[in-house]
C-alpha positions as CSV (number, residue, x, y, z in Angstrom):
1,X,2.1,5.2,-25.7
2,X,0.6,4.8,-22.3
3,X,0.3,7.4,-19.9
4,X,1.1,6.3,-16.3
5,X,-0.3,7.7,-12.9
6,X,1.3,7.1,-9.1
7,X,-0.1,7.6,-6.1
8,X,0.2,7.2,-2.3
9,X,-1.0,4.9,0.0
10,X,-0.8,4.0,3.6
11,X,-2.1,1.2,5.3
12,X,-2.0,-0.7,8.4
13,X,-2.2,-4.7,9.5
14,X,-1.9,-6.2,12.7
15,X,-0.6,-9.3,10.8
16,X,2.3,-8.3,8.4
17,X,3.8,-5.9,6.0
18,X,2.4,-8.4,2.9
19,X,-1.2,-8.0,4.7
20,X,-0.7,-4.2,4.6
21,X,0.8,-4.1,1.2
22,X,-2.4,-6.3,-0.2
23,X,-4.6,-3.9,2.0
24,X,-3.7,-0.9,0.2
25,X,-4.0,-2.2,-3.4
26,X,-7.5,-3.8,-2.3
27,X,-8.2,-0.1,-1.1
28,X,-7.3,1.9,-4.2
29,X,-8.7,-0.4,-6.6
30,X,-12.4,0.3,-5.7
31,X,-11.5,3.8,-7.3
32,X,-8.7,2.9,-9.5
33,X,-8.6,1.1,-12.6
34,X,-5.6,-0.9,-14.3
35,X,-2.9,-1.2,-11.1
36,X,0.2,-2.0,-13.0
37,X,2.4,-2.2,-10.1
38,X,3.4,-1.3,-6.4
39,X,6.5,0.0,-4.9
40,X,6.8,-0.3,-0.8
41,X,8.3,2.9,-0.4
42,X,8.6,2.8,3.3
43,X,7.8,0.3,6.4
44,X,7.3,0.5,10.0
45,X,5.6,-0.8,13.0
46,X,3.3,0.5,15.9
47,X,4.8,-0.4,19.4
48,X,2.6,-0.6,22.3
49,X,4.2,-2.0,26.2
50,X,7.0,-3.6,23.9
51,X,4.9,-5.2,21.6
52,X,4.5,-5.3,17.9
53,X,0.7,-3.7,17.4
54,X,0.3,-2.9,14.0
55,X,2.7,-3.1,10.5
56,X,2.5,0.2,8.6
57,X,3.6,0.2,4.9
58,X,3.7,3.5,2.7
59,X,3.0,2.0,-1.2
60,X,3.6,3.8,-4.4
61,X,0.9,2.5,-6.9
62,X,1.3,3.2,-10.4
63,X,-1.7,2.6,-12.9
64,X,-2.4,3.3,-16.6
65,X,-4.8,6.2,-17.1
66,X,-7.1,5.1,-20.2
C-alpha cells in the first residue's frame, strides 16, 4: 500500500496557465520526491490598464511518501 501526500501550490507566469502549472511542479520538486500527479484547482489572471499581466494557477500536487 502507498501512502499518498497533497499539497498547495501557487504560481505565476506572464505566458500561460500551462507555464504556471509546469512552474509550480518544477518548484516543489526541488523538495519533493515521487510527484504522481497535479490537480489545477483554481485559475486566474492579474489585470493591469486592461491588460492581461500575469496567469495565476492554484495546483494540488499529490506525491508518494516512501
Amino acid at each position: 500500500m502507498a501512502v499518498m501526500k497533497v499539497i498547495e501550490v501557487m504560481a505565476s507566469s506572464d505566458k500561460g496557465w500551462e507555464d504556471a502549472t509546469t512552474k509550480a511542479i518544477a518548484h516543489a520538486s526541488k523538495s519533493i520526491n515521487h510527484i504522481k500527479s497535479a490537480f489545477v484547482q483554481s485559475q486566474s489572471v492579474v489585470v493591469n490598464d486592461n491588460k492581461v499581466e500575469a496567469f495565476r494557477v492554484n495546483v494540488k500536487i499529490t506525491f508518494e511518501v516512501k
